[in-house]
C-alpha positions in Angstrom: -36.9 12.3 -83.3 -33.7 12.4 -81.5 -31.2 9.1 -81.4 -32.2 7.5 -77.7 -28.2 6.2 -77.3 -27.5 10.2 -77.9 -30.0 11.7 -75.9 -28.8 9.5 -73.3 -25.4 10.5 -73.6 -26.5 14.9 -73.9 -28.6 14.2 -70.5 -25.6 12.2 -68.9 -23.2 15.0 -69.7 -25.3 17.4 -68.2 -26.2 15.5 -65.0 -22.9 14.0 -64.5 -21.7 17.3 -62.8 -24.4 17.5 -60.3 -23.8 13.6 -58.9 -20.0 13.8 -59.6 -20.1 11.9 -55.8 -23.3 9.2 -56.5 -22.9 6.1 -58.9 -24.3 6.9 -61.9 -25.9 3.8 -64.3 -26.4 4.5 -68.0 -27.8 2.1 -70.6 -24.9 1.8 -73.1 -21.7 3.0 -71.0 -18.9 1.8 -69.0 -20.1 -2.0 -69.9 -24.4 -1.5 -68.9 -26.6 -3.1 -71.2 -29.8 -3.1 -69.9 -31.4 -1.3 -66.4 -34.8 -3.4 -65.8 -37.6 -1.8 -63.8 -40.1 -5.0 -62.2 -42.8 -4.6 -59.9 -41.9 -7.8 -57.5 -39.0 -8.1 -55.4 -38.8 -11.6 -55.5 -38.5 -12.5 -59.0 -37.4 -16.0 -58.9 -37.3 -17.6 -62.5 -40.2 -15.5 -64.1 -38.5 -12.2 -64.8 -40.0 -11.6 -67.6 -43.2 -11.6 -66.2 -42.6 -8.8 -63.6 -40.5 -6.7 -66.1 -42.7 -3.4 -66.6 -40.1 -1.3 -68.1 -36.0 -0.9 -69.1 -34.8 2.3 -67.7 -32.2 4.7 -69.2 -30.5 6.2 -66.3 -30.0 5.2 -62.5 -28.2 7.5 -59.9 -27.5 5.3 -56.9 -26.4 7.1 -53.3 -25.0 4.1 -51.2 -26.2 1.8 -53.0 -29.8 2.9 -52.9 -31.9 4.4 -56.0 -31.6 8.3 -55.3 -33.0 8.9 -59.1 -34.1 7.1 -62.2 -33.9 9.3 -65.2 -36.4 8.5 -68.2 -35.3 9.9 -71.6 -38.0 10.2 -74.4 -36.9 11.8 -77.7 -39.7 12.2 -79.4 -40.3 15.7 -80.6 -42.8 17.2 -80.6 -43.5 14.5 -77.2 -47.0 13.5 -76.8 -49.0 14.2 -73.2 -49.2 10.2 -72.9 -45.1 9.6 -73.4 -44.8 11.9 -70.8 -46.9 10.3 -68.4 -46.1 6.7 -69.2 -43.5 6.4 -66.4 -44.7 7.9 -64.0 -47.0 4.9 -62.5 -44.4 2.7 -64.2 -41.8 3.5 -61.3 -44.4 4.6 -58.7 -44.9 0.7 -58.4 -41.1 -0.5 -58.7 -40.0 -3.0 -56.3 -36.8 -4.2 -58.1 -34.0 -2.5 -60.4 -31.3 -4.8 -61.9 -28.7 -3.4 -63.8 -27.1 -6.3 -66.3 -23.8 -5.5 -67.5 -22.5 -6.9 -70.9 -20.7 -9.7 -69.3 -23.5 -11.1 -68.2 -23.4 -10.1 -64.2 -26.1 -8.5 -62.5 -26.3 -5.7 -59.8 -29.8 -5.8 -57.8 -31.6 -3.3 -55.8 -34.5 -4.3 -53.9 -37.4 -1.3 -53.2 -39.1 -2.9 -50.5 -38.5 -0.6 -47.2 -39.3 3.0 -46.5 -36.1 4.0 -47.5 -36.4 2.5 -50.8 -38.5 5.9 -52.0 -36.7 7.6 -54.9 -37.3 10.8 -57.2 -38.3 10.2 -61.3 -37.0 12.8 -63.7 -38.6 12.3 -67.3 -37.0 14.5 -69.6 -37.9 15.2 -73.9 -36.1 17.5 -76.0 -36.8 20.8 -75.8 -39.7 21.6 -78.1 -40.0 23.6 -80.4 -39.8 27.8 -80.1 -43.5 28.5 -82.0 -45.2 25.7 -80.6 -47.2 25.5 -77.5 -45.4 22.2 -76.1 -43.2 24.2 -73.6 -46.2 25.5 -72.1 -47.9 22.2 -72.1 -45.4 20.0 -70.8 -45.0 22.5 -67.5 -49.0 22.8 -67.1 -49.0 18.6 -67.2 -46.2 18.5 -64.6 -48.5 20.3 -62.1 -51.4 18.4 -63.3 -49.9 14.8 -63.2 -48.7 15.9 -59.1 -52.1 16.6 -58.4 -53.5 13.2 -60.0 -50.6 11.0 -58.9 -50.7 9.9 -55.3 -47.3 9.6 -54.2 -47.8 9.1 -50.9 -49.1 6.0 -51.4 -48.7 2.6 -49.8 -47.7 1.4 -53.2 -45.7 4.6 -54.8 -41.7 4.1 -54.2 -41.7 7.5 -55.9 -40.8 10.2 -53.1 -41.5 12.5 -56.3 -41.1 13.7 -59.9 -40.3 16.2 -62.2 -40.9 16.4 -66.6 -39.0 18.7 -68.4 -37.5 19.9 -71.4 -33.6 18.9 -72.1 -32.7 22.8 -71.1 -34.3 22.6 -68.0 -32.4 19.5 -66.6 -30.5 21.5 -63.8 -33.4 23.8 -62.6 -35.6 20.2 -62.6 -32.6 18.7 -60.7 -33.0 21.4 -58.1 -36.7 21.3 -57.5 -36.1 17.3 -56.8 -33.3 18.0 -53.9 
């Protein structure tokens, strides 16, 4: 199993290039401690209780979600890690970013605009196994099964790769 902070770091180094002109969140740098994922907009005093996940990475485009990147690194990564967050950020309606001082940054997903593209990405596999395979055949599958277009998806769509394929996943979400 990989260190999260680290794989975080390996898949902001390679992304970083690509948004060079977006704001990029990460859990752990420049001063983020946590991105939270709820499912209500209007969250009042009961956070908690809408909280349905704590993201790694957030790319914003004018101050809008662009793309939330999950890392898991687990290896070998098991078919259900991989489709966890999918239906976890389908029904996002809220991201808030907390920095270490305590401030907060919010992004409601409540229009049409608010749609936004999911990358999940797990360490490349390894070489003898099957995984490779099986993680590309379960990206197509999931698409089929998922239902994006959805009253209640704020996912405009989704990729799952290996940490290798990061650019050529990047492309296919453009």
């Amino acid at each position: 199993m990989a260190n999260y902070e680290e794989f975080l770091e390996d898949i902001y180094d390679s992304i970083s290039k690509e948004f060079n002109n977006q704001t990029i969140y990460v859990k752990g740098k420049n001063e983020v401690n946590n991105i939270v994922v709820f499912d209500e907009p209007n969250l009042n005093r009961e956070k908690s209780r809408y909280r349905i996940a704590y993201s790694g990475i957030i790319v914003l485009n004018d101050d809008k979600p662009l793309i939330a990147i999950e890392a898991i690194p687990n290896k070998p990564t098991p078919p259900k890690d991989i489709a966890g967050p999918i239906p976890i950020y389908m029904i996002a309606r809220k991201i808030v970013i907390t920095f270490k001082n305590r401030s907060t940054k919010e992004y409601e997903l409540v229009d049409g605009d608010s749609k936004f593209n999911l990358l999940v990405v797990v360490p490349d596999q390894p070489e003898s196994g099957l995984k490779s395979v099986q993680i590309k055949d379960l990206n197509e599958k999931f698409k089929g099964v998922f239902d994006l277009g959805s009253e209640y998806s704020n996912l405009k769509d989704f990729e799952i790769c290996e940490f290798s394929d990061i650019n050529s996943a990047l492309k296919k979400l453009k």
